[in-house]
py3Dmol code that shows the C-alpha trace and the ligand (Angstrom):
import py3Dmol

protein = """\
ATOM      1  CA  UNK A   1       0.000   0.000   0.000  1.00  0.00           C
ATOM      2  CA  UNK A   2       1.368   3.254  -0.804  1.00  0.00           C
ATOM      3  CA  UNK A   3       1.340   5.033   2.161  1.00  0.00           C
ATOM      4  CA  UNK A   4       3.503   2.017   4.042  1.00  0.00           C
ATOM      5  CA  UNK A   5       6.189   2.523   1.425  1.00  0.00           C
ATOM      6  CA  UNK A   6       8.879   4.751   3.144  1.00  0.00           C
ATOM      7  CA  UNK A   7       8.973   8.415   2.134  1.00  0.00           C
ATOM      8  CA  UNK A   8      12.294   9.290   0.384  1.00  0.00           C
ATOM      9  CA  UNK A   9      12.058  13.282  -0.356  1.00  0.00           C
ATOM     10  CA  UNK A  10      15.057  14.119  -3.213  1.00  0.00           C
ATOM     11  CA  UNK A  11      16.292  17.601  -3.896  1.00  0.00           C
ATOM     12  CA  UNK A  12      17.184  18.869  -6.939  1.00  0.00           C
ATOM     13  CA  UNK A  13      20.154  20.626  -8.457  1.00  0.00           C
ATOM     14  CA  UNK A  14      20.951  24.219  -9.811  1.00  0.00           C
ATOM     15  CA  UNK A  15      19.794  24.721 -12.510  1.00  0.00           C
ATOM     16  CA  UNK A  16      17.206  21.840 -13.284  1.00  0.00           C
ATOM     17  CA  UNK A  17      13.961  20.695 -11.358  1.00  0.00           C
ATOM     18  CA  UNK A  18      12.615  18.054  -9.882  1.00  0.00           C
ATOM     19  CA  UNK A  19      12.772  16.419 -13.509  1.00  0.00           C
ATOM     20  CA  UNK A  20      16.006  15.508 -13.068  1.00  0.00           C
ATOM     21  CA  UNK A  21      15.013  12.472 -10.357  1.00  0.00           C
ATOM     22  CA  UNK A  22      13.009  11.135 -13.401  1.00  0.00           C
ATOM     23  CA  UNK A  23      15.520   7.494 -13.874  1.00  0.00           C
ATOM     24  CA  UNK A  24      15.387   6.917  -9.745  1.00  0.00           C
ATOM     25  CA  UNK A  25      11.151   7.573  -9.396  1.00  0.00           C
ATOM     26  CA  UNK A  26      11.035   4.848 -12.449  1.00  0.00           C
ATOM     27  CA  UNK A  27      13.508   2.319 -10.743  1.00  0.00           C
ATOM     28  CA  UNK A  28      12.546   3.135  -7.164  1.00  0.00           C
ATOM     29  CA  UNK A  29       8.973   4.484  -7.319  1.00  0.00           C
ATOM     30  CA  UNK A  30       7.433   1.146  -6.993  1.00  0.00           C
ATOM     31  CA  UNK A  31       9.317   0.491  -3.583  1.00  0.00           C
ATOM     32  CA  UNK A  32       9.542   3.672  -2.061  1.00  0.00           C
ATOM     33  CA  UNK A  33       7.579   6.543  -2.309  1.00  0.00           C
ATOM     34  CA  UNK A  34      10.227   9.304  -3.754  1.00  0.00           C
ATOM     35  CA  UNK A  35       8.900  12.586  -3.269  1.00  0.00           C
ATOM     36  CA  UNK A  36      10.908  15.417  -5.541  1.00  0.00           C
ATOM     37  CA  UNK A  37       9.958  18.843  -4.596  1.00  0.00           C
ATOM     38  CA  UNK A  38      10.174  21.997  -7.212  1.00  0.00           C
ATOM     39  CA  UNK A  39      12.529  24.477  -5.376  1.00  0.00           C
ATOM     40  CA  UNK A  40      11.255  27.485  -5.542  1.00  0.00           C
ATOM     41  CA  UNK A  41      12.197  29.166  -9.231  1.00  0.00           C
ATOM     42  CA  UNK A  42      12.412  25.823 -10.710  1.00  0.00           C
ATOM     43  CA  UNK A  43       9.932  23.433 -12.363  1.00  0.00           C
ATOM     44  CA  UNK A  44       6.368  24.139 -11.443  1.00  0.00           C
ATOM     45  CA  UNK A  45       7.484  26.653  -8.297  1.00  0.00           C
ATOM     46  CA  UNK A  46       7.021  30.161  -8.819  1.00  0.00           C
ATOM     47  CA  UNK A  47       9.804  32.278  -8.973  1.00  0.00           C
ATOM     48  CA  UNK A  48      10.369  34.433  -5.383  1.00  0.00           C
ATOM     49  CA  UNK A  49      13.308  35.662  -2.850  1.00  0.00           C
ATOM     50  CA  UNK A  50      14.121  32.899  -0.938  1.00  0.00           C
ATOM     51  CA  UNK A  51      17.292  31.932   0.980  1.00  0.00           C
ATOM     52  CA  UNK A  52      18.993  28.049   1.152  1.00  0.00           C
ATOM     53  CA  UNK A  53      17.289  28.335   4.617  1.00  0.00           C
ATOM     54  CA  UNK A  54      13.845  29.467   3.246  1.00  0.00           C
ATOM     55  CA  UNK A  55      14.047  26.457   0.730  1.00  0.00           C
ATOM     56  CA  UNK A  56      14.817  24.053   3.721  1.00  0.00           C
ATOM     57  CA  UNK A  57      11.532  25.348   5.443  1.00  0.00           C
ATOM     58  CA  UNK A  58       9.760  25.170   2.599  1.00  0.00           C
ATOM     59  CA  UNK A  59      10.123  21.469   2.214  1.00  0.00           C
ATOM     60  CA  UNK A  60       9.572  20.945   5.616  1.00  0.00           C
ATOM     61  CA  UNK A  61       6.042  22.462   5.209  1.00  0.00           C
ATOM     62  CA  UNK A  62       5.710  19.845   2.711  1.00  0.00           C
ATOM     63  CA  UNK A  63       6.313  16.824   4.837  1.00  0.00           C
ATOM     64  CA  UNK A  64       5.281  15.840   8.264  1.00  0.00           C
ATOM     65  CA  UNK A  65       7.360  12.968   8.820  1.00  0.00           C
ATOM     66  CA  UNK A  66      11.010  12.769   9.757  1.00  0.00           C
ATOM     67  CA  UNK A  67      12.077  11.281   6.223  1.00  0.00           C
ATOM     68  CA  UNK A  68      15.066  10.161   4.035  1.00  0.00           C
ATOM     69  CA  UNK A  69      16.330  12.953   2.851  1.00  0.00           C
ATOM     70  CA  UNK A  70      18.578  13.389  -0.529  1.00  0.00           C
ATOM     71  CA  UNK A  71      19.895  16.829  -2.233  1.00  0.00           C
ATOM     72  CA  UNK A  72      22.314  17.143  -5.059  1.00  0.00           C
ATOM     73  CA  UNK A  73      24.593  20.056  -5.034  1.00  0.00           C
ATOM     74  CA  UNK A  74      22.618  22.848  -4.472  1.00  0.00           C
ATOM     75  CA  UNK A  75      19.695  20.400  -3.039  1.00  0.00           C
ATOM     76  CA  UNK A  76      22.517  19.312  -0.761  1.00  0.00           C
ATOM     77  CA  UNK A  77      22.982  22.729   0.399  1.00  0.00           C
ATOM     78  CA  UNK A  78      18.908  22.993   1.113  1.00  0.00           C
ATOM     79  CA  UNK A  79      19.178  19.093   3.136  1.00  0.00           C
ATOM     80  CA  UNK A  80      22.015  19.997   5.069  1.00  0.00           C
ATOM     81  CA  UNK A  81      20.124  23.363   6.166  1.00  0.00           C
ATOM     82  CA  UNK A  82      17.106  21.403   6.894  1.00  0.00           C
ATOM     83  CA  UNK A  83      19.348  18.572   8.703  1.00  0.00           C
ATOM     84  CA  UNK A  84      19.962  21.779  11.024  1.00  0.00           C
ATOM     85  CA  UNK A  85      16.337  22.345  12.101  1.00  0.00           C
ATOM     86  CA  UNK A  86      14.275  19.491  11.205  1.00  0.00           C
ATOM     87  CA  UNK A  87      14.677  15.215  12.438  1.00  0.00           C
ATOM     88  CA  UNK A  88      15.508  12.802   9.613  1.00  0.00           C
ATOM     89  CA  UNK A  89      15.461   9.167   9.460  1.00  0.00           C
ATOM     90  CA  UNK A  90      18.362   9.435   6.645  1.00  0.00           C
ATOM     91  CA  UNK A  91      20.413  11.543   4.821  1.00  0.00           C
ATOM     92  CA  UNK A  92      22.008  11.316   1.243  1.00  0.00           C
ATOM     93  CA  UNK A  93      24.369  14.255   0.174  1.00  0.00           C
ATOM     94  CA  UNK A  94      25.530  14.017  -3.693  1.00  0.00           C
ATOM     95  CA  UNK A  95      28.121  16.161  -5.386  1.00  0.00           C
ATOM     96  CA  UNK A  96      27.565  18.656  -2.362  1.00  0.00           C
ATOM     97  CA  UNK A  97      29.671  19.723  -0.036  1.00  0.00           C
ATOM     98  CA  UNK A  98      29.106  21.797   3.685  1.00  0.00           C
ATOM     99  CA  UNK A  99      31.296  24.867   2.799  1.00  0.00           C
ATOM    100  CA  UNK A 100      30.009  28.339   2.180  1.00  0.00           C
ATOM    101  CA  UNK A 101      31.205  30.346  -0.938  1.00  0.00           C
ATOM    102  CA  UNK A 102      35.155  31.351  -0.460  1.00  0.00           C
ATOM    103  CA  UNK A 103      35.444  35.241  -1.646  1.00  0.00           C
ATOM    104  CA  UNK A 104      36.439  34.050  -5.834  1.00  0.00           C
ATOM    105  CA  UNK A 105      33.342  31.813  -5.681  1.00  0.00           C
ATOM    106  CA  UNK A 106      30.788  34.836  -4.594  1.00  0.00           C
ATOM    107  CA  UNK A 107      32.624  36.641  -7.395  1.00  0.00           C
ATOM    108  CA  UNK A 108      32.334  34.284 -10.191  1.00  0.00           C
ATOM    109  CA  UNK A 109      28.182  34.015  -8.705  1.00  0.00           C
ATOM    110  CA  UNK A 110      28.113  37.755  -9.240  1.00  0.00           C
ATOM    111  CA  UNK A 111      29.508  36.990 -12.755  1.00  0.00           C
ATOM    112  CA  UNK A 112      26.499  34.606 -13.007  1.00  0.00           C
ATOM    113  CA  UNK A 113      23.975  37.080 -11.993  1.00  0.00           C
ATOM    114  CA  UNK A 114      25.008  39.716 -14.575  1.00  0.00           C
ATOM    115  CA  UNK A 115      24.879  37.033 -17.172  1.00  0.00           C
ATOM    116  CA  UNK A 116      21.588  35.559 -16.389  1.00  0.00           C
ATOM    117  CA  UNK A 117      20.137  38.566 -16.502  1.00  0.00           C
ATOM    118  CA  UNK A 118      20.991  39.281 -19.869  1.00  0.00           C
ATOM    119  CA  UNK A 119      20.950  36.027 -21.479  1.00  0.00           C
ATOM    120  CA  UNK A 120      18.290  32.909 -21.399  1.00  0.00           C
ATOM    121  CA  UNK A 121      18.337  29.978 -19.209  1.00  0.00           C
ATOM    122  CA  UNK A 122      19.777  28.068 -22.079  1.00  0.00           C
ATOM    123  CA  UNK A 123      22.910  30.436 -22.489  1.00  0.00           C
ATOM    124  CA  UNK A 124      23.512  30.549 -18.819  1.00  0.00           C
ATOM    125  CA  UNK A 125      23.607  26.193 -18.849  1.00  0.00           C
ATOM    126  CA  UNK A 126      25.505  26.359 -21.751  1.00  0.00           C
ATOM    127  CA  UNK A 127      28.283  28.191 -19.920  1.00  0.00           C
ATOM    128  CA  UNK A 128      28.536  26.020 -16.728  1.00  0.00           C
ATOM    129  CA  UNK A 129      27.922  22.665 -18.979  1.00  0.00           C
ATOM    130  CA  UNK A 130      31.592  21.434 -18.842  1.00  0.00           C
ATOM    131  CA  UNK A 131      31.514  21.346 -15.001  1.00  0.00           C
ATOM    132  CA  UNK A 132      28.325  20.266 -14.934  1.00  0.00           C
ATOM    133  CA  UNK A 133      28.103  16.660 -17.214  1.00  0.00           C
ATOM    134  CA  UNK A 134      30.107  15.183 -19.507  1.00  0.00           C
ATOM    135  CA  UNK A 135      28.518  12.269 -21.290  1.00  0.00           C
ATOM    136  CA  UNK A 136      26.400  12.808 -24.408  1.00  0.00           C
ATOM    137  CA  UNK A 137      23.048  11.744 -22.991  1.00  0.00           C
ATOM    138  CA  UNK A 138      23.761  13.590 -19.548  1.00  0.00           C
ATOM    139  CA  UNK A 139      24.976  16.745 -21.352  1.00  0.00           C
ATOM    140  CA  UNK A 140      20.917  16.983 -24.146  1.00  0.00           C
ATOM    141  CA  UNK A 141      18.995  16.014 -20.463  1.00  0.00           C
ATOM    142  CA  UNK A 142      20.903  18.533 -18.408  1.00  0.00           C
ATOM    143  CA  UNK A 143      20.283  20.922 -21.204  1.00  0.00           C
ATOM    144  CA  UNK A 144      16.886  20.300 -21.867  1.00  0.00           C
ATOM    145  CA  UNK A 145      15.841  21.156 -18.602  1.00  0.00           C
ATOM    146  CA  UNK A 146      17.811  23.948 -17.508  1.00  0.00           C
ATOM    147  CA  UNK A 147      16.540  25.618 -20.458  1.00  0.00           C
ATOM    148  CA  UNK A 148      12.900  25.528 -19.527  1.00  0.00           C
ATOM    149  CA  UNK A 149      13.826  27.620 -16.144  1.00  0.00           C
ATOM    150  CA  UNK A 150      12.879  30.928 -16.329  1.00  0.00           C
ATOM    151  CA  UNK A 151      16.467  33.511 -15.712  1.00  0.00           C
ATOM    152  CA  UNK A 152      14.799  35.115 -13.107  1.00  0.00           C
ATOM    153  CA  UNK A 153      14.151  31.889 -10.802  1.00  0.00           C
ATOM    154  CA  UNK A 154      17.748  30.899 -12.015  1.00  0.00           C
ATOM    155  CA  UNK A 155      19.245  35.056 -10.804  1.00  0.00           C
ATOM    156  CA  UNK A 156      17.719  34.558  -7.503  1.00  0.00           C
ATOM    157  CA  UNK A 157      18.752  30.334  -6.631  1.00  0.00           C
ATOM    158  CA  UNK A 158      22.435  32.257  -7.486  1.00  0.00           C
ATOM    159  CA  UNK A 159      22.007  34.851  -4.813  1.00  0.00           C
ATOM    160  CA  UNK A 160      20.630  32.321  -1.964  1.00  0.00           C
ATOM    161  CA  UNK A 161      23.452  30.226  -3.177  1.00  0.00           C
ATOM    162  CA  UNK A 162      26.170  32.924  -2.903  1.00  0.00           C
ATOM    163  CA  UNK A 163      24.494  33.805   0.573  1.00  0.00           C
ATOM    164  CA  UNK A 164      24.538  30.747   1.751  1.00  0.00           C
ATOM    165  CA  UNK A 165      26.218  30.516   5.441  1.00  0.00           C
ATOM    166  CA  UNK A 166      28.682  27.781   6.125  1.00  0.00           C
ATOM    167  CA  UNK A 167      27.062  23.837   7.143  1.00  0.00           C
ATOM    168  CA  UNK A 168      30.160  22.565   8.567  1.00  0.00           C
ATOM    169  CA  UNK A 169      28.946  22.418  12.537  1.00  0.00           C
ATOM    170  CA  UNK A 170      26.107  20.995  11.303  1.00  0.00           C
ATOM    171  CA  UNK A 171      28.165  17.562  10.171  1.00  0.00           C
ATOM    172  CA  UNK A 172      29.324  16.316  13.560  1.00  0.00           C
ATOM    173  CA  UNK A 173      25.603  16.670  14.757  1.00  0.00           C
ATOM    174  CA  UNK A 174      24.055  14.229  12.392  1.00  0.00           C
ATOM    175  CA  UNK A 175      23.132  11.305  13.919  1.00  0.00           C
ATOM    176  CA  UNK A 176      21.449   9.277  11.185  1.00  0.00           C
ATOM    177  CA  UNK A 177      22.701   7.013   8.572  1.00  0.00           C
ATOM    178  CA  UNK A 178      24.287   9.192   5.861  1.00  0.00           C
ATOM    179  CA  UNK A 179      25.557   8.516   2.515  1.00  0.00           C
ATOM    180  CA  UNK A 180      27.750  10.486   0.670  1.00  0.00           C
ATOM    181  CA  UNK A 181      27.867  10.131  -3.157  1.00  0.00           C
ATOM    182  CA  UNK A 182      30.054  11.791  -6.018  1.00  0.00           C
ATOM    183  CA  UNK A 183      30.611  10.967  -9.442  1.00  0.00           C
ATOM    184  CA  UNK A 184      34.721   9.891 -10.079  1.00  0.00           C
ATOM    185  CA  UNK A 185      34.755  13.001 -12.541  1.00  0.00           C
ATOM    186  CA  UNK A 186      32.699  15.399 -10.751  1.00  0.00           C
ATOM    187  CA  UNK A 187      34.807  18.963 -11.017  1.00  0.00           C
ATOM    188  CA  UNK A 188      32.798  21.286  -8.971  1.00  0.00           C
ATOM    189  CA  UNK A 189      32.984  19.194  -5.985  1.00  0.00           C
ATOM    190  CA  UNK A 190      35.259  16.762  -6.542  1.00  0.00           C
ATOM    191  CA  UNK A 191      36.676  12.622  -4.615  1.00  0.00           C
ATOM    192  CA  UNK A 192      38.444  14.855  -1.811  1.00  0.00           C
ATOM    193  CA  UNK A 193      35.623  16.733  -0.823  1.00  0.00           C
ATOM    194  CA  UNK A 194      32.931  14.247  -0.454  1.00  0.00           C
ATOM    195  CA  UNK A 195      35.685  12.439   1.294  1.00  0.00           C
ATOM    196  CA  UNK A 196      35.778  15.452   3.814  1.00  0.00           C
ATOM    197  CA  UNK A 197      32.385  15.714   3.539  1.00  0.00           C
ATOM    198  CA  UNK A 198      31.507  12.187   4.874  1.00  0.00           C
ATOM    199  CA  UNK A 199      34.818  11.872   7.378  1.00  0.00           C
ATOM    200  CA  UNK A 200      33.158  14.657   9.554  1.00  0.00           C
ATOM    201  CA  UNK A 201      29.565  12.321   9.227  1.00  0.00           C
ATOM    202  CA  UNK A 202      29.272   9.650  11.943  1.00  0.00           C
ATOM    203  CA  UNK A 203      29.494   6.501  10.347  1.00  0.00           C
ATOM    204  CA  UNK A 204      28.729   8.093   6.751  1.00  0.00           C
ATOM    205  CA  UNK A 205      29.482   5.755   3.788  1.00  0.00           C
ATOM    206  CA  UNK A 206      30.754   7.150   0.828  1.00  0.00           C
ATOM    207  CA  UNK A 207      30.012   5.899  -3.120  1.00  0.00           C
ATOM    208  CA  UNK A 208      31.992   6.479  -6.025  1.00  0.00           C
ATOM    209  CA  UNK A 209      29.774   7.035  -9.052  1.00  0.00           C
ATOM    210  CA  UNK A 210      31.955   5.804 -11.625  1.00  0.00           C
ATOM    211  CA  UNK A 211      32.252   7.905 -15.022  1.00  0.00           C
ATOM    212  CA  UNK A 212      30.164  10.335 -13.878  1.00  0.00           C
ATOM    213  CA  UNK A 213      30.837  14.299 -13.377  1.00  0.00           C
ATOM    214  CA  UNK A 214      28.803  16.480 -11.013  1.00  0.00           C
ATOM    215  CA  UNK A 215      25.214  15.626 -12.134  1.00  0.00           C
ATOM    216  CA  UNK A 216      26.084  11.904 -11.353  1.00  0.00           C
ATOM    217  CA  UNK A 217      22.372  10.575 -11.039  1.00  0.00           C
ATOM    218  CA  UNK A 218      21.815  11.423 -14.779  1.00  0.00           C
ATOM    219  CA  UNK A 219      25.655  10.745 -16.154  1.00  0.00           C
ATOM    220  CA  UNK A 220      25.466   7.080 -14.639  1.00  0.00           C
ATOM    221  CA  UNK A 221      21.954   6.448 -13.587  1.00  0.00           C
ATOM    222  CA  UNK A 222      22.403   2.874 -13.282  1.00  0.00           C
ATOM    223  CA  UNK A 223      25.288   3.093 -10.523  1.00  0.00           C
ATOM    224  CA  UNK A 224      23.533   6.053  -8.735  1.00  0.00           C
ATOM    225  CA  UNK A 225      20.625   4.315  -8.477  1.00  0.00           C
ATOM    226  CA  UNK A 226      21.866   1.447  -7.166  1.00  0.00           C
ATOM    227  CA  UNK A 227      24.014   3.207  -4.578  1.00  0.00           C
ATOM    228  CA  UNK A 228      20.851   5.156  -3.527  1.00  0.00           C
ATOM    229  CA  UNK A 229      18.675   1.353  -3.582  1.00  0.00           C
ATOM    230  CA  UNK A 230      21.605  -0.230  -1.115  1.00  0.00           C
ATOM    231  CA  UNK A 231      21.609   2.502   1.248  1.00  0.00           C
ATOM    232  CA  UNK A 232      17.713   2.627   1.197  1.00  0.00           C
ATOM    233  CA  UNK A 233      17.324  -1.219   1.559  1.00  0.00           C
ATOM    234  CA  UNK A 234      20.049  -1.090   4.701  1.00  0.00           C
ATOM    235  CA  UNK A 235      17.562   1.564   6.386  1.00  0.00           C
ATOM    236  CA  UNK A 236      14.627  -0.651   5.768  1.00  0.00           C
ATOM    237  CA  UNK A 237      16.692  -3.365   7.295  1.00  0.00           C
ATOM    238  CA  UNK A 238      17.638  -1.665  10.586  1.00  0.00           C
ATOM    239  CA  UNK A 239      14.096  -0.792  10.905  1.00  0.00           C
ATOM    240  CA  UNK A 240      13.438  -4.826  10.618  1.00  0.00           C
ATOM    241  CA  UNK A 241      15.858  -5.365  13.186  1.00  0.00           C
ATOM    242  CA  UNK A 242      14.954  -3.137  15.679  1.00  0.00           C
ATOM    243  CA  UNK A 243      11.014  -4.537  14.751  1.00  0.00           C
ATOM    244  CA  UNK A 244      12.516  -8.046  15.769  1.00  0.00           C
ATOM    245  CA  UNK A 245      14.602  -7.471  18.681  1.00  0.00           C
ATOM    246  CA  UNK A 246      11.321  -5.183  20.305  1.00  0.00           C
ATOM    247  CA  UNK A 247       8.799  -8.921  19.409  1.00  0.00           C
ATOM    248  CA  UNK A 248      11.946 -10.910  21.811  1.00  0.00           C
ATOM    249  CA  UNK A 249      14.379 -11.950  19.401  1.00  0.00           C
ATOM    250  CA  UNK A 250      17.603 -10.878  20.495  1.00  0.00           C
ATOM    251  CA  UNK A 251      19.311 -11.893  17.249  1.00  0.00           C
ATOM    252  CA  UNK A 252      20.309  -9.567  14.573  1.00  0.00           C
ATOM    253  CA  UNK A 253      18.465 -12.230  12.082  1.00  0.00           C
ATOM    254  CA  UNK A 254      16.930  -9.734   9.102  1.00  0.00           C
ATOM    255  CA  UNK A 255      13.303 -10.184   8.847  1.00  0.00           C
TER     256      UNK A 255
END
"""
ligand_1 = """\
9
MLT
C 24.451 22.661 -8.608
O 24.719 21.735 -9.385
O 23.420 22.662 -7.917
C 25.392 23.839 -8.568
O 26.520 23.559 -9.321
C 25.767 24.189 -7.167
C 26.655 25.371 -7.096
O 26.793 26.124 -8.079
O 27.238 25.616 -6.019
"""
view = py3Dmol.view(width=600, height=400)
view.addModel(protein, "pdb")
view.setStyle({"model": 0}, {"cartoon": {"style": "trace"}})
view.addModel(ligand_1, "xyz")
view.setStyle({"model": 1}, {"stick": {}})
view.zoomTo()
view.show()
């Protein structure tokens, strides 16, 4: 029955929509019930101020459950700001990291700003593309639907992105299973930091998307989504456990 199937919310990144989730809602959809909000600017959400923070509320209004939580990039940014405030039952961070924007990086988003307020959605993806995917089918998806987000939502995610304040006290306080995943040939947030990233995570396991750059759920969907169905399937099993041990069986035998 759907509503018994546990709730798996998954965050988007910049500059796409909840679209981009479309291979893991057909391989997982059946088991789990994957829940992909719009942030606000992208997809169906209407464009309007709001800051990482904001966005992290936002989906909180949405559920009211502690979940599994996912974000890529920029929906990392929005989980780990709702990890601050809200309980979880798990957390996946992809091609993210906890770090605010050093000095260069709010300059280059300034850069972005001036640009995407002169050019279309299109033009702005077109310039980030080589950080952002790298094989053939990735590159037409990633395109496709960063073009059909409207410059101002994009102006605006750039700004609460820039603004951003810094996660990193928020890692040693997360107390859930966590798993940390990055494509091998993801540039913006490359293998050392999701290392960093899940070294400062109690007991955080980190997966290596292989051939995959930043937008790793759509460059190797296959591998992503079977990271994402492992770490999902060992939550369902420490539920099962903790089911048996509280009907008297005091072995860790999975049900
Ligand atoms: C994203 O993929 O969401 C962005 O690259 C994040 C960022 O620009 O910091």
């Amino acid at each position: 029955m759907s509503d018994q199937k546990m709730p798996v919310v998954l965050l988007h990144a910049f500059p796409l929509s909840s679209a981009m989730w479309q291979p893991q809602v057909d391989a997982l959809g059946n088991e789990y019930r994957i829940i992909t909000p719009d942030l606000p600017g992208f997809g169906s959400s209407p464009v309007r101020t709001a800051s990482i923070a904001q966005m992290a509320d936002d989906v909180a209004a949405q559920i009211h459950e502690p979940v599994v939580l996912g974000g890529l990039s920029m929906g990392g940014y929005v989980a780990l700001a709702y990890a601050r405030k809200y309980p979880l039952k798990g957390l996946i961070l992809a091609d993210t990291k906890a770090e605010a924007d050093v000095a260069t990086g709010k300059a280059n988003r300034d850069k972005m700003i001036a640009f995407a307020e002169s050019h279309t959605a299109r033009e702005v993806i077109d310039s980030m593309m080589p950080k952002m995917a790298t094989t053939p089918a990735a590159v037409e998806q990633v395109r496709a639907l960063a073009s059909k987000q409207s410059p101002a939502g994009i102006v605006h995610a750039v700004r609460a992105m820039r603004d951003r304040p810094d996660s990193s006290d928020v890692l040693p306080m997360i107390r859930v299973p966590t798993l940390v995943i990055v494509g091998s040939d993801d540039q913006l947030t490359p293998l050392p930091v999701a290392q960093s990233l899940a070294g400062r995570i109690t007991g955080a396991r980190l997966e290596v998307i292989p051939g995959a750059g930043h937008i790793s759920n759509l460059e190797n969907p296959a591998a992503f989504t079977e990271a994402l169905h492992r770490f999902l399937r060992s939550l369902s099993q420490d539920v099962a456990r903790v089911i048996c041990r509280s009907a008297g069986n005091t072995s860790d035998t999975e049900v």
